[in-house]
N, C-alpha and C positions, 0 to 999 in steps of 0.2 A: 504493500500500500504506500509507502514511503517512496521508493522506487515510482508506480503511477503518479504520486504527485507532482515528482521531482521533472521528469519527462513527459508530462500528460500534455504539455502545452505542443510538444514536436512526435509523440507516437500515440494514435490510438489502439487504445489497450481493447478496445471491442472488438476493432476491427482489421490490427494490423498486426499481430505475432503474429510468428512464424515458428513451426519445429526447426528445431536447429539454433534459435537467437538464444544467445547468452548474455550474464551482466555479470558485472565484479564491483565490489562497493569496500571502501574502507568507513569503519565506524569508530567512534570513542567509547572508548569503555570509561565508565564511573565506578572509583573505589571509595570507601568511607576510610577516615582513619585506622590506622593500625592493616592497612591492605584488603578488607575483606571487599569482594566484588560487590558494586549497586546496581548495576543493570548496564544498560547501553544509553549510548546520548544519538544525536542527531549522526547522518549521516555524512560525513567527510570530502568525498569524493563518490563518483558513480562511472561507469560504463556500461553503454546497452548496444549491441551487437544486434542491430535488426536488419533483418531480409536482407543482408549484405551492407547496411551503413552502420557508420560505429556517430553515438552521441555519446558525449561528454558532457559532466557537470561537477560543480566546486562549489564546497560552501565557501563565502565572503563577506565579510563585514563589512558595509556601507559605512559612510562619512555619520551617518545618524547612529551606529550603534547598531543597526538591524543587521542579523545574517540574511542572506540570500545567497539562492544557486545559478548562478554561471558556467556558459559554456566554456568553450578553450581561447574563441576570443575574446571574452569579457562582456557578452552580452547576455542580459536576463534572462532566466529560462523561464520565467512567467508571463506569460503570454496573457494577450489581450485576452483572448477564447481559449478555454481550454479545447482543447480536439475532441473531445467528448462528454455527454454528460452522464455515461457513467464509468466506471472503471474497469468490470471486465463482463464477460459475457460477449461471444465474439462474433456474434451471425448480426448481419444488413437484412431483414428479410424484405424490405421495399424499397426502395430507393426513392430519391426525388423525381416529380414524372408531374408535367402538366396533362397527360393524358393514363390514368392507371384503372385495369379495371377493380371496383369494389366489391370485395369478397360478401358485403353481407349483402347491401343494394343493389348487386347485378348489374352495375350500369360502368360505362367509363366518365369519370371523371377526375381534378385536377388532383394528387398529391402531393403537399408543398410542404414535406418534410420526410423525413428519414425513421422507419422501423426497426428500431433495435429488438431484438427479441433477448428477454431477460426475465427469470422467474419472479413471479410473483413477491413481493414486500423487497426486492434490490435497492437499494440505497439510489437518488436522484438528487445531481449534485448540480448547483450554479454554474453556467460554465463561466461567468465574470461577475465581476460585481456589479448590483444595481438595482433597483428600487420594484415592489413586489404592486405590481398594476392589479391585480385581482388571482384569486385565489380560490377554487370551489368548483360546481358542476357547472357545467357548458354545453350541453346537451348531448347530440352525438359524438363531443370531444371526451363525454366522461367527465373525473376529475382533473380539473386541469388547473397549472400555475403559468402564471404569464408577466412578467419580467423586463423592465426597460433599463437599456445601459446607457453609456455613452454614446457618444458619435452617430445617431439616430439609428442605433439595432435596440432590437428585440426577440428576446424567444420565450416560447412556449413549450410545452412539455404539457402532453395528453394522456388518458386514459389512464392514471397513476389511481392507487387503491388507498392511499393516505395523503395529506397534505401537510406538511411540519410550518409553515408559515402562513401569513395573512395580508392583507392590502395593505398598504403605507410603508410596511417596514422593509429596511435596506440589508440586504443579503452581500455577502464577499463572495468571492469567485472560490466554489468548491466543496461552498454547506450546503449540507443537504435541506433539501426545499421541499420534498416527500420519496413516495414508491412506487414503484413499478405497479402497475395493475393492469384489468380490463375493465374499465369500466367507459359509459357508453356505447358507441358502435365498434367493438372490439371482438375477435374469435378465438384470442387468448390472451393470457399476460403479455406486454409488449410497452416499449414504450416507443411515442409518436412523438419525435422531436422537432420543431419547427426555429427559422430567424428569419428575421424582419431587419431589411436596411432601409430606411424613411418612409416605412409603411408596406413596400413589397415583399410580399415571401423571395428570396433567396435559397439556392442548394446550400446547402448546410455547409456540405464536405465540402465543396468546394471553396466557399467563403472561410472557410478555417484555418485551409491552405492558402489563403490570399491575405492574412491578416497581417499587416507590417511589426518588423520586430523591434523592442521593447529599446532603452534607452540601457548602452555600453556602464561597465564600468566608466567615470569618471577618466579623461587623461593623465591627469595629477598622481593617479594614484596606480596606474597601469604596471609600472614596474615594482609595484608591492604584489600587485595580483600577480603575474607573470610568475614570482619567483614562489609564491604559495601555491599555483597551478602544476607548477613543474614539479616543487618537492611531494604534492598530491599527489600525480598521476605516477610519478616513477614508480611507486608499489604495484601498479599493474603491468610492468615489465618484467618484475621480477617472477621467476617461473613459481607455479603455487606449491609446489612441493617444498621451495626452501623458503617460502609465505610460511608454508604452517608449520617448517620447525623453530620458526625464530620464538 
């Protein structure tokens, strides 16, 4: 899950493993006095090995004091959109389609958003941050939450079985807003993701991969990043055999 968050903005996890991808993470470990183990802390560094590309990422401490993860050239790995709104479960079972036929209604008509298929009560998470427009039943949409961000987008998320939010209040990129369900015009658990750019539905997938990326590490500060990048990544050169006798 850590992993998803860290990468959720450049892989989806629903839709894009592959057998064969690999990751390797360095982590901190917490002692209490006197050595005894506390658990693990955040994660360190990352690598993810997908369908043939390799992403990177570094935790780094902003000029404010906040960590964030960074790729290898010091830009945000937090994306405007995440690439998904949920974290795993991997079938597209519809795709974006101004013309699709409808499974319950028999007719062709327009779908102007993306079916995840996902078991019943799956976590439904914000894919950014922004202000909850309404929240409840919608007729044939079921229960649904509907979402306005920045830059004139909006999404919606249909036929969910719970709602965890309500109109007014403002959501960050990644809490969960409800669950997966069928409710409405639905033939099973599913969810029906939609985004609005200044009122139009837009392809989802597509606009996610269109999203511009986020604002670099500072210049100022580049060659402090650089040289905590490189002392990061080096333990993933080193073969894991003599990883794990160190």
């Amino acid at each position: 899950l850590a992993l998803a968050d860290i990468f959720g903005g450049d892989i989806d996890f629903n839709t894009e493993l592959q057998p064969g991808d690999r990751f390797e993470l360095t982590v901190e470990k917490q002692f209490r006095d006197g050595g005894a183990f506390a658990g693990y802390g955040p994660i360190a560094a990352a690598e993810f090995n997908n369908a043939g590309r390799r992403v990177r990422a570094v935790r780094f401490t902003d000029a404010d004091g906040k960590p964030a993860y960074y790729d290898e050239r010091g830009v945000s790995m937090r994306r405007f959109f995440l690439a998904s709104p949920l974290k795993f479960q991997p079938v597209v079972t519809s795709a974006f389609s101004r013309s699709r036929f409808h499974p319950i209604l028999r007719e062709y008509r327009a779908h102007l958003g993306v079916d995840y298929r996902a078991p019943a009560g799956a976590p439904v998470i914000a894919v950014s941050d922004g202000v909850v427009v309404s929240a409840g039943s919608s007729g044939g949409s079921g229960q649904m939450v509907h979402l306005r961000h920045a830059n004139g987008f909006e999404s919606e998320y249909l036929h969910l079985s719970a709602i965890t939010v309500h109109a007014g209040v403002r959501v960050h990129q990644g809490e969960l807003i409800g669950r997966v369900g069928s409710t409405g015009l639905a033939t099973g658990p599913h969810l029906d993701y939609r985004l609005k750019k200044n009122g139009a539905f837009i392809n989802p997938l597509t606009a996610h991969r269109a999203m511009p990326l986020p604002e670099p590490v500072p210049a100022a500060r580049m060659v402090e990043f650089n040289e905590l990048r490189d002392r990061a990544f080096a333990a993933f050169s080193v073969p894991a055999v003599t990883r794990a006798a160190r």
